[in-house]
C-alpha positions as CSV (number, residue, x, y, z in Angstrom):
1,X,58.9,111.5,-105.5
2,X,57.2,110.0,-108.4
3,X,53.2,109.6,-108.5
4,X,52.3,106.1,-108.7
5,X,48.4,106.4,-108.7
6,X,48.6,104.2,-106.1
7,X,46.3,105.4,-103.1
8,X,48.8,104.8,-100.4
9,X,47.0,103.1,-97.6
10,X,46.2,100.1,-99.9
11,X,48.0,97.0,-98.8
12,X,50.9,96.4,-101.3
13,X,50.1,93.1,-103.3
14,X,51.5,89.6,-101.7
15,X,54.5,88.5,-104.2
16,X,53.4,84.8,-102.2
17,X,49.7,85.5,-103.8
18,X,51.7,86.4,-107.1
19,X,53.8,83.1,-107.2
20,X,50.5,80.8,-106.4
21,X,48.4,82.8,-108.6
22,X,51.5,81.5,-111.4
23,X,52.6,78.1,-110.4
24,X,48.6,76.8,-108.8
25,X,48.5,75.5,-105.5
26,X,51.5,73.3,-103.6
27,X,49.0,71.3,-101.8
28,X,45.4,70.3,-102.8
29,X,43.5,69.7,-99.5
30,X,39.8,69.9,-98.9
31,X,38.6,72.7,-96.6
32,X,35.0,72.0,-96.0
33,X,34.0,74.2,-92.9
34,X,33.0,72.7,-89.2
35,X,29.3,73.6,-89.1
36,X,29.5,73.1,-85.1
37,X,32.8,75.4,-85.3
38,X,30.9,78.9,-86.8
39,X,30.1,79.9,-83.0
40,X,34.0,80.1,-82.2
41,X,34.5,82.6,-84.8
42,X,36.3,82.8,-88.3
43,X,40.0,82.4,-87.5
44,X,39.1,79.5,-85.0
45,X,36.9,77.6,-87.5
46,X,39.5,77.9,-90.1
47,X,42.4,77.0,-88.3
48,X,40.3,74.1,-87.2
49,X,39.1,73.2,-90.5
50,X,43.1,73.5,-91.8
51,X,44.4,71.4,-88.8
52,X,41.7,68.8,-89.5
53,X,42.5,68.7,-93.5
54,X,46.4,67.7,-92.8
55,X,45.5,65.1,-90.3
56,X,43.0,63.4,-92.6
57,X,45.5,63.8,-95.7
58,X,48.9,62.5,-93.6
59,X,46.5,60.0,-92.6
60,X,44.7,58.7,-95.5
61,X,48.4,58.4,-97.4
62,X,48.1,61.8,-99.5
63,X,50.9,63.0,-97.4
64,X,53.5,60.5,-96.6
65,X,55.8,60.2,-94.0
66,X,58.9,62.3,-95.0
67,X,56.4,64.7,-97.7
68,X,58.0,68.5,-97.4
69,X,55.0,70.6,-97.0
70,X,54.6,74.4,-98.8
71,X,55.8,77.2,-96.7
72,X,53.5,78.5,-94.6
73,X,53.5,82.0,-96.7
74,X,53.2,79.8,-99.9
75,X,50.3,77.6,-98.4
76,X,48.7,80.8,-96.7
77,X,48.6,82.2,-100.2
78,X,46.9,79.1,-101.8
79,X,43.8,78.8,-99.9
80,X,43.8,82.7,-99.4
81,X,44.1,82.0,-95.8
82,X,45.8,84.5,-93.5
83,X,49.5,83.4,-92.7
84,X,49.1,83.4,-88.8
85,X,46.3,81.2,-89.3
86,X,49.2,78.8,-91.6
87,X,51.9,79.0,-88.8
88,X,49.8,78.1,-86.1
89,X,48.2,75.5,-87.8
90,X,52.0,73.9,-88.5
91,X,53.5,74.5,-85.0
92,X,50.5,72.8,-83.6
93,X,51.1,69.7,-85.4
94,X,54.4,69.6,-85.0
95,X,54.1,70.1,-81.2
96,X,51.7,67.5,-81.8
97,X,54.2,64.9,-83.9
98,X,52.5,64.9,-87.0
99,X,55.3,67.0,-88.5
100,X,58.9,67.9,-87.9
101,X,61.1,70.4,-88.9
102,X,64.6,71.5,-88.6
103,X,66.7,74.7,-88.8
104,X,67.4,75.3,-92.6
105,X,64.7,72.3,-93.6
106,X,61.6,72.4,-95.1
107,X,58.8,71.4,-92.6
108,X,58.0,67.6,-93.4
109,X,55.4,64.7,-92.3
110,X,56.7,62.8,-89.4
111,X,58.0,59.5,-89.7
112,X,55.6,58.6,-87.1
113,X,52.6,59.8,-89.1
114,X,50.6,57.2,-91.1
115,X,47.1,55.6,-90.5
116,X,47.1,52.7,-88.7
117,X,43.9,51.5,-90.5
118,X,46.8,50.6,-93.5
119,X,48.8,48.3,-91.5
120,X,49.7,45.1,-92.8
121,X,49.8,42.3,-90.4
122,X,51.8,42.9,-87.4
123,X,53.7,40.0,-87.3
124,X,55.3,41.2,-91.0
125,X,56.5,44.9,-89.5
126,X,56.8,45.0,-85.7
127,X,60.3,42.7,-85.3
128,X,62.7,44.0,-86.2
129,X,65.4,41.8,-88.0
130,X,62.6,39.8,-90.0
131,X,62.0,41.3,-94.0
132,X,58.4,41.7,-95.4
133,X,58.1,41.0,-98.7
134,X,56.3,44.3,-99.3
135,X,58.7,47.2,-97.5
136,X,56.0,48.7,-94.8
137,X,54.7,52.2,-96.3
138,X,53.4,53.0,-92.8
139,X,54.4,54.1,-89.3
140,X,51.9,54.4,-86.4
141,X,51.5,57.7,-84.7
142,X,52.8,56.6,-81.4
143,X,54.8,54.0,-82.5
144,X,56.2,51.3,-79.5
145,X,57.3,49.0,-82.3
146,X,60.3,46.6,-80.6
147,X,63.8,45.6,-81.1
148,X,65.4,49.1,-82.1
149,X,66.9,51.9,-80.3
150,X,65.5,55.7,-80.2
151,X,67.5,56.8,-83.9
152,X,68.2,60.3,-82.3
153,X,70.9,58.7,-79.8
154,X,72.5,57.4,-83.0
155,X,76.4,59.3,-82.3
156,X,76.5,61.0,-85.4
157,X,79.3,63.0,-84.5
158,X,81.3,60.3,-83.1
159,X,80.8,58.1,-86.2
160,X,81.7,61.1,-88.2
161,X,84.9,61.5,-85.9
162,X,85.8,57.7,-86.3
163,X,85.5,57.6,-89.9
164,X,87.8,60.3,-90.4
165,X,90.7,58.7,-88.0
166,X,90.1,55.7,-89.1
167,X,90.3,56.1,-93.0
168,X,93.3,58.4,-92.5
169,X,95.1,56.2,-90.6
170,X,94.4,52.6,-92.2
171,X,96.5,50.9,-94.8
172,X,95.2,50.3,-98.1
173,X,94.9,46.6,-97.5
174,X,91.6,47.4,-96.0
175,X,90.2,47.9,-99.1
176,X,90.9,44.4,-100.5
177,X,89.2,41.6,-100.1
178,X,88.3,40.7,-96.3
179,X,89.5,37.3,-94.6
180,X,86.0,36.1,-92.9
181,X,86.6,36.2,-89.7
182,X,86.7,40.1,-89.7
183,X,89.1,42.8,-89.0
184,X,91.2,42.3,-85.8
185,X,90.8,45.9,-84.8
186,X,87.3,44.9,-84.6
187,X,88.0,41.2,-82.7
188,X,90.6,42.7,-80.5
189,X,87.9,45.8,-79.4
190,X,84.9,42.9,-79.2
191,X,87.3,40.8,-76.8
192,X,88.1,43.6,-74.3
193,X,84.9,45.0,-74.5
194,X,82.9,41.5,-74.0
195,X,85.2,40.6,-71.2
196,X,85.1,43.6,-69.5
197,X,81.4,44.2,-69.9
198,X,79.5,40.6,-70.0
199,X,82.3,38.8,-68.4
200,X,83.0,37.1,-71.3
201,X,85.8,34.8,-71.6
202,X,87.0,35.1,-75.3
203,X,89.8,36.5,-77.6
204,X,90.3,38.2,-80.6
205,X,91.6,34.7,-82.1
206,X,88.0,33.1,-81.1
207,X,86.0,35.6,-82.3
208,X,83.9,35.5,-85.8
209,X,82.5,38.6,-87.0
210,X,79.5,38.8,-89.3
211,X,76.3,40.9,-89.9
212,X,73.7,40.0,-87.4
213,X,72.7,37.1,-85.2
214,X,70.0,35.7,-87.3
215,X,72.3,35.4,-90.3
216,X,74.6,33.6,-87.7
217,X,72.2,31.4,-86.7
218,X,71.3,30.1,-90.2
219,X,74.9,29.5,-90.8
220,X,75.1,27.4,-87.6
221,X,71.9,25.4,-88.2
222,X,74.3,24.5,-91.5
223,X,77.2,23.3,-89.6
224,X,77.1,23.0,-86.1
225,X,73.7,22.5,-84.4
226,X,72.9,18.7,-85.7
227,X,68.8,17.3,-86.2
228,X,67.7,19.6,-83.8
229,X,67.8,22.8,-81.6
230,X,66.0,23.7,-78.8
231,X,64.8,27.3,-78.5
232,X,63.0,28.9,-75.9
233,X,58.7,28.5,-76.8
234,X,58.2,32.3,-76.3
235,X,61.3,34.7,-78.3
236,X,62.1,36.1,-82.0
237,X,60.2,34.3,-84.9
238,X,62.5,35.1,-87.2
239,X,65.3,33.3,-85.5
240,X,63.4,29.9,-85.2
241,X,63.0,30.9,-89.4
242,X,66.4,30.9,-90.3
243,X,67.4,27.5,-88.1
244,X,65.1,26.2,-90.3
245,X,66.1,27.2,-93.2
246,X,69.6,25.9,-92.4
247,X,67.9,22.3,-92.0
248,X,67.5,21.9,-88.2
249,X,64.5,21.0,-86.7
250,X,63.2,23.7,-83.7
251,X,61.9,22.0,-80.7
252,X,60.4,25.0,-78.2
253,X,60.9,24.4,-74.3
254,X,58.9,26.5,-71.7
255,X,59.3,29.2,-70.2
256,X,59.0,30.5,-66.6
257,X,59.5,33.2,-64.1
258,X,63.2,31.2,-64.1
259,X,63.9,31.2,-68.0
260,X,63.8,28.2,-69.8
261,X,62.4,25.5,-67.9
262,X,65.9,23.1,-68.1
263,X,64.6,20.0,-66.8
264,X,61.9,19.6,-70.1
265,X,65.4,20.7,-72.1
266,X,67.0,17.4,-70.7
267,X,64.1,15.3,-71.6
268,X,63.7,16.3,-75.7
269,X,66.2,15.5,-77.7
270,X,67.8,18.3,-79.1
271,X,71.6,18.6,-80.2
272,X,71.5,22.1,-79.6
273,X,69.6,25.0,-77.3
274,X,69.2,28.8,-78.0
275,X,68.3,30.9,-75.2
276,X,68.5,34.8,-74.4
277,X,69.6,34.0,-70.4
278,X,70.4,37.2,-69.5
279,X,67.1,38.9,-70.4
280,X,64.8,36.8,-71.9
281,X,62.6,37.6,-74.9
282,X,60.1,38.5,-74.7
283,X,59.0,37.9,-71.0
284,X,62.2,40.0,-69.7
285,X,63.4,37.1,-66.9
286,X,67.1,36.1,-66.2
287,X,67.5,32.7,-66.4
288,X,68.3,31.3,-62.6
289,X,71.7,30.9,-61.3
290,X,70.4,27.2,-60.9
291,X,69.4,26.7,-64.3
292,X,72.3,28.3,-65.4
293,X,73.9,25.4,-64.0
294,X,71.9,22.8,-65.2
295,X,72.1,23.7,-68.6
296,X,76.1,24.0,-68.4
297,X,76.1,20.6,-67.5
298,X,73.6,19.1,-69.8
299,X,75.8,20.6,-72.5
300,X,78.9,18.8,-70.9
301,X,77.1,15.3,-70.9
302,X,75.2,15.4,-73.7
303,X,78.1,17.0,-76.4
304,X,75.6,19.7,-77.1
305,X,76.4,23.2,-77.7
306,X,74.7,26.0,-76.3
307,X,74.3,29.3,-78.2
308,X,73.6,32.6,-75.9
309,X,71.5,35.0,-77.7
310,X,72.9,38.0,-75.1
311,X,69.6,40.5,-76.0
312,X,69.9,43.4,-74.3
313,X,72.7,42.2,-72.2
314,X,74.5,46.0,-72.2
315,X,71.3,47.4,-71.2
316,X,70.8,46.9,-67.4
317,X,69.6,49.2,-64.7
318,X,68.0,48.5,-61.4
319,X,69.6,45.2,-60.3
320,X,74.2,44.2,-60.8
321,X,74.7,43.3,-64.2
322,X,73.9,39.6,-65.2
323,X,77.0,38.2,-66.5
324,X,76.8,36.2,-69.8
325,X,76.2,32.5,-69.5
326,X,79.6,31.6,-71.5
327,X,81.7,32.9,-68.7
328,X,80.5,29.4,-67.4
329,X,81.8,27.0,-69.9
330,X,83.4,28.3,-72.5
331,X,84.4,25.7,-74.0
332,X,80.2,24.6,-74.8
333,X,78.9,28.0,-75.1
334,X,78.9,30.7,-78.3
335,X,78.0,34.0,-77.2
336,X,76.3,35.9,-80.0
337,X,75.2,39.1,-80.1
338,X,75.3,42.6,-82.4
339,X,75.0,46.5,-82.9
340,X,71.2,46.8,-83.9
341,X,69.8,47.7,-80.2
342,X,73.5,49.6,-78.7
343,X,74.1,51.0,-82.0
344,X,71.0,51.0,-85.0
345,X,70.0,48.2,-86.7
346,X,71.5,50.4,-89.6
347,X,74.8,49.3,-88.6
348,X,75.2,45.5,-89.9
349,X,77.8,44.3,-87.7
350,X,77.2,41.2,-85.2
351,X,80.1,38.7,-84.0
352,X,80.2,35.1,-82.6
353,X,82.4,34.5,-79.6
354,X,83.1,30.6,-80.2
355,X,84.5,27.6,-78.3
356,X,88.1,27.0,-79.9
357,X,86.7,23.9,-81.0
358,X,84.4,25.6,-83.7
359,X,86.7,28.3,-85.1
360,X,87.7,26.1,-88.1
361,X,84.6,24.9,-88.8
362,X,82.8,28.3,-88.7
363,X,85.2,30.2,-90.7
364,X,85.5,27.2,-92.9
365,X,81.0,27.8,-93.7
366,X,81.4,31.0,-94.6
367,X,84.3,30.9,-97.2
368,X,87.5,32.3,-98.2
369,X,86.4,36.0,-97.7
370,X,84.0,37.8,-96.0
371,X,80.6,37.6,-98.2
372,X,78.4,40.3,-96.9
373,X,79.6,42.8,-93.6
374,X,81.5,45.9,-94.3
375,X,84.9,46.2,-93.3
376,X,84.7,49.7,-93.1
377,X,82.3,49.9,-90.6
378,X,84.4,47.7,-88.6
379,X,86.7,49.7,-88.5
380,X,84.8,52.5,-87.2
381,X,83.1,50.4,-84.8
382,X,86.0,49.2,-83.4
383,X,87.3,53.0,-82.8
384,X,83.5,53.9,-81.1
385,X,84.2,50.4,-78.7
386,X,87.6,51.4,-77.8
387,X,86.0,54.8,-76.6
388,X,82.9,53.6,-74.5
389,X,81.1,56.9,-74.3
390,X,78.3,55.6,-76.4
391,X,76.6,52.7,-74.3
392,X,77.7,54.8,-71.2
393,X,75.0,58.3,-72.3
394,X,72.8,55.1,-74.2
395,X,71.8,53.4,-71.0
396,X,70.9,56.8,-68.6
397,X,68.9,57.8,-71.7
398,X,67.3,54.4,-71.7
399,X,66.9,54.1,-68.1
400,X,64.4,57.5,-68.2
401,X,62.7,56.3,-70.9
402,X,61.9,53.0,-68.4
403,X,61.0,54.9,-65.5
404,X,58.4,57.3,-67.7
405,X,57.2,54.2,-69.1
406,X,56.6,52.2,-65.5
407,X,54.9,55.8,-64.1
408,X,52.9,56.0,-67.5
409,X,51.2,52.0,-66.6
410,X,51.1,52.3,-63.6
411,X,49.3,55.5,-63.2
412,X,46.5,53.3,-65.0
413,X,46.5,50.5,-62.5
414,X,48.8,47.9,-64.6
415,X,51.8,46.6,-63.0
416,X,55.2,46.2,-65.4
417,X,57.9,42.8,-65.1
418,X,60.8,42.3,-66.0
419,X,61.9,45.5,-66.9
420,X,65.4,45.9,-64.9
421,X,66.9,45.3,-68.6
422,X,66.0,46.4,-72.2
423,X,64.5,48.1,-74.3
424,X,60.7,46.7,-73.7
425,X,58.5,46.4,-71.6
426,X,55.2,43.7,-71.4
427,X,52.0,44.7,-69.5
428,X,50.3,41.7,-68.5
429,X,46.5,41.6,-69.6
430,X,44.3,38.5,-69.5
431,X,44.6,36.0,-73.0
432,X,40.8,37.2,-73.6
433,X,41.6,40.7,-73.7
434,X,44.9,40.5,-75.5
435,X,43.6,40.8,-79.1
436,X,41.2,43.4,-78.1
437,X,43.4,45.6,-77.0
438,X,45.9,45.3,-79.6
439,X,43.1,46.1,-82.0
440,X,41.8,49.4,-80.2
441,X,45.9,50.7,-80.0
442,X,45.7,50.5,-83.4
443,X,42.6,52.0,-83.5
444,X,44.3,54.9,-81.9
445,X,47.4,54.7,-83.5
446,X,49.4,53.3,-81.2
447,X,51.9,50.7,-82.4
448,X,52.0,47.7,-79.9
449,X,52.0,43.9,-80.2
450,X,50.6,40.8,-78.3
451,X,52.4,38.8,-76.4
452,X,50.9,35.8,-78.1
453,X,53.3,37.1,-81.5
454,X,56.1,35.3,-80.2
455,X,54.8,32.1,-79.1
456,X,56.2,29.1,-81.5
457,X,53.5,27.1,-82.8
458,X,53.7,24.0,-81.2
459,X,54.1,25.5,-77.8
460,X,51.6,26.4,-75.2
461,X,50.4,29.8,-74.0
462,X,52.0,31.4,-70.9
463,X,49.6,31.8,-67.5
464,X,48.9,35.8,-69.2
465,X,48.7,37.5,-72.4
466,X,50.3,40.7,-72.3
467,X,50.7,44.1,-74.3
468,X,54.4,44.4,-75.8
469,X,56.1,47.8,-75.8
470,X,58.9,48.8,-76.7
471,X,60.0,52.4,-75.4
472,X,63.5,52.6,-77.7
473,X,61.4,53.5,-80.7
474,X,59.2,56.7,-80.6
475,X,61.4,59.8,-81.4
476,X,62.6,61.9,-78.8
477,X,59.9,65.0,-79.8
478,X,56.9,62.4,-79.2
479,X,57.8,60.6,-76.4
480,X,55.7,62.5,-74.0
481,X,52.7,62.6,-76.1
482,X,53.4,58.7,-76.9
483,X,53.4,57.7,-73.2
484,X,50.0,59.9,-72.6
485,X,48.3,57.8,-75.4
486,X,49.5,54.1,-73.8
487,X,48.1,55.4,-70.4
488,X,44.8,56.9,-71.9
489,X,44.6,53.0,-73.5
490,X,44.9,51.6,-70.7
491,X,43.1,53.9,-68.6
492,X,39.9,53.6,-70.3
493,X,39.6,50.6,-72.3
494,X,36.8,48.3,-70.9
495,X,39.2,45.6,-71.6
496,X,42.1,46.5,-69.5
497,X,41.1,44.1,-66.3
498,X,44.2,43.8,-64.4
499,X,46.1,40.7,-64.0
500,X,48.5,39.9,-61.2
501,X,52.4,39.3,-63.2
C-alpha cells in the first residue's frame, strides 16, 4: 500500500466541514451560551443554547413558516457543533411542532410556527371565509383558529383517483364555457346526497351551484332579500358584510339556548332572515322544533324567504341528526351550504338548493355563464359525493378530536356546550375575563378568539363571554401538545373563574 504521511489514527477530515468551510454557513443564528446551563455539562448547554436559538429565530420571523433548514451534517459543520448534538436538537423540535419533516424532504419550519406577538388583529385572520387586505404572514403555535377542517384528512388520493376517471371519461364540452347553474353531475350528486343526508327536499333542476355561501349571499342581498334581512345577533361577520354590500340592510335578532329568538323576528321588519338552525354559530344550539315552526310560518304570512346557512350540518355526533329546516317548507326556504369545512376551504365549490320560484331569477343574477367556480372541480366533486367514504372517515376523526377536546377543559374545571356538532367548541368565561384571556393565549401562542368577535354591532351581549376553539385546525402531529397548552391556560390563569353554561 502506498504511504500517505498520514498518521493513521487521525480522524479523516469532514467533507461537511469542507463544503461550509467553501460555501459559509446555511443559517446565521446566535449562540450565546446559558450561564445557568455550564453545571449540566457541555453537550447539554449547547444543545440547549441551539434549541433556544431556533425558537427565538422561527419566532422573531428569521425563519418562516415553510423555511427548509440545513442538514443536520451541514448545520453541525457550521457552528463546529457535533452532529448528534444537531439531530437531537431537530427531532426535539419537531416532536415539539416547531418543525416538520417528511421522508425524501428537507426538514422545514412548521406552519404552526410564528410569534404570536406579530399578529394582526384577530378579527382580520381567525374566520375563515373573510380576506385581509394584508395576506397573514403568521400562524400561532397551537393554532385553534375556526371554520376549517384538519388539512391532513384532505383525500388526496381519492381526489387524485377522481380526477383521473373523471377527465378520462368526460366529453370535451366540459371545457367550454359553463351554463351558471353548474354541471348536472354535480346537481344530480348534491340532490341525492342533500336528501339523503339533511333530508333535504330538492332536485338537480332546483339546484344552483356557485363558489361559497358568502358569495351567495351577496348575490341574494342583489336580487332576492328586499330592504332588509334579519340575521342572527351572534354568527359570521363576514356574511352580514357581503348582504350589505349587495344593498340590504342587516337587522340582528337574539339569540338563546333555542336559536334565534322568533318572536323578536316577527316584530322587526325584515323581508328576509338568515339563520344557521341546525348548529348555530357560534353558540353551537339547534334552533327548537318550536321555533322551527314559527319561523316556517312567519315566512308563509309575511312572503319572506328564509335562507338556511346549514354550518356544520354533516358533522353530528352525540345526539340523531338535525334535519335541515327546508325539509319544512320548501317552497320559502334556500338551503345553502359548501365544501370548505367537509372538504377544505381550498375547494371553491358551494350550491344553493332554491324554492322553484327563484330559479330564474337566481340564474338570471349571475349571467349567461358561470363567472368564477371551476367546472373541473365539479366534476371531481361530484365523483367524491357519489362515493361517500370521505364525510363517513371525516366525522370519526372529528368526533375524537371533540372528545380530547371536552377531557382537555374539563380536566381544568370548565364545562363545554353545544358541542354534539362541529368543528368548535366555546368555553364559557365571565365578559370581564374574556379579553384577558384571549390576550394571555396569545401570549402563549395559542390561537383562540372571543366570543364577543361575532356579536353584530347593534346587538347586545349574550348572559357569558366565552373562549372560541376550534379543534379542525391544529395538524394531526400537534394536536396532543395543542390540547396540553389550552388546558395549562385554563388551568392556571387567574382569570379562568368558572361560569355555569
Amino acid at each position: 500500500m502506498e504511504e500517505t504521511g498520514v498518521n493513521s489514527s487521525v480522524t479523516p477530515p469532514d467533507p461537511w466541514a469542507e463544503v461550509a468551510a467553501r460555501l459559509g454557513a446555511d443559517l446565521f443564528l446566535d449562540l450565546q451560551p446559558d450561564p445557568e446551563a455550564s453545571a449540566r455539562g457541555r453537550g447539554a448547554t449547547l444543545r440547549r443554547t441551539l434549541t433556544e436559538a431556533l425558537r427565538s429565530a422561527i419566532l422573531d420571523g428569521r425563519l418562516p413558516a415553510g423555511t427548509a433548514l440545513p442538514p443536520y451534517r451541514s448545520l453541525a459543520a457550521d457552528l463546529g457543533l457535533a452532529r448528534g448534538t444537531v439531530s437531537t436538537v431537530y427531532q426535539e423540535l419537531i416532536a415539539e411542532g416547531w418543525l416538520t419533516t417528511r421522508q425524501g424532504s428537507s426538514t422545514r419550519v412548521a406552519d404552526g410556527a410564528a410569534h404570536p406577538d406579530t399578529a394582526v388583529n384577530p378579527t382580520d385572520t381567525q374566520i375563515v371565509g373573510e380576506e385581509p387586505a394584508t395576506p397573514p404572514t403568521f400562524r400561532f403555535p397551537h393554532d385553534f383558529s375556526l371554520g376549517q377542517p384538519c388539512a391532513s384528512m384532505f383525500p388526496r388520493t381519492d381526489w387524485i383517483r377522481a380526477t383521473r376517471r373523471v377527465l378520462t371519461d368526460v366529453g370535451d364540452e366540459a371545457f367550454a364555457p359553463s351554463h351558471p347553474q353548474g354541471r348536472p353531475e354535480l346537481r344530480r350528486a348534491l340532490s341525492g346526497y342533500l336528501s339523503r343526508t339533511r333530508g333535504v327536499r330538492t332536485s338537480a333542476d332546483r339546484i344552483v351551484l356557485g363558489t361559497a355561501v358568502q358569495s351567495a349571499l351577496e348575490l341574494l342581498s342583489r336580487n332576492v332579500f328586499g330592504d332588509s334581512l334579519a340575521v342572527e345577533s351572534h354568527g359570521l361577520p363576514f356574511h352580514w358584510q357581503a348582504v350589505e354590500r349587495g344593498g340590504t340592510r342587516v337587522i340582528p335578532i337574539p339569540v338563546d339556548d333555542e336559536g334565534m329568538v322568533i318572536d323578536e323576528l316577527e316584530r322587526s321588519d325584515a323581508s328576509a332572515v338568515l339563520l344557521s338552525p341546525s348548529h348555530q354559530f357560534p353558540t353551537g344550539v339547534a334552533l327548537s322544533p318550536a321555533r322551527r315552526m314559527q319561523v316556517i310560518e312567519w315566512a308563509r304570512r309575511t312572503g319572506a324567504i328564509i335562507v338556511e346557512d346549514d354550518y356544520d350540518g354533516e358533522f353530528r355526533y352525540d345526539r340523531d341528526p338535525v334535519g335541515a329546516l327546508q325539509a319544512l317548507g320548501p317552497d320559502v326556504v334556500i338551503h345553502a351550504g359548501s365544501m370548505s369545512k367537509s372538504l377544505s376551504p381550498a375547494v371553491r365549490a358551494g350550491w344553493l338548493a332554491l324554492p322553484p320560484r327563484l330559479v330564474d331569477i337566481v340564474l338570471g343574477a349571475k349571467g349567461l355563464r358561470e363567472p368564477d367556480a371551476s367546472i373541473v372541480d365539479q366534476l371531481i366533486l361530484a365523483d367524491l359525493i357519489d362515493s361517500g367514504r370521505h364525510i363517513r372517515r371525516s366525522r370519526q376523526f372529528y368526533r375524537q378530536r371533540r372528545d380530547a377536546l371536552v377531557d382537555a377543559v374539563s380536566a381544568s374545571g370548565f364545562e363545554v356546550p353545544g358541542i354534539a356538532a362541529g368543528l368548535h367548541a366555546v368555553v364559557p368565561v365571565g365578559h370581564a375575563d374574556e379579553h384577558t384571556l384571549v390576550h394571555q393565549a396569545f401570549g402563549r401562542g395559542i390561537g383562540v378568539v372571543g366570543l364577543s368577535l361575532f356579536r353584530h354591532p347593534d346587538a347586545d351581549p349574550l348572559p357569558n363571554g366565552g373562549l372560541v376553539v376550534g379543534f379542525g385546525t391544529p395538524a394531526a402531529s400537534t394536536f396532543t401538545t395543542d390540547l396540553q397548552a389550552l388546558r395549562d391556560l385554563l388551568a392556571v390563569s387567574p382569570a379562568a373563574r368558572r361560569v355555569v353554561p
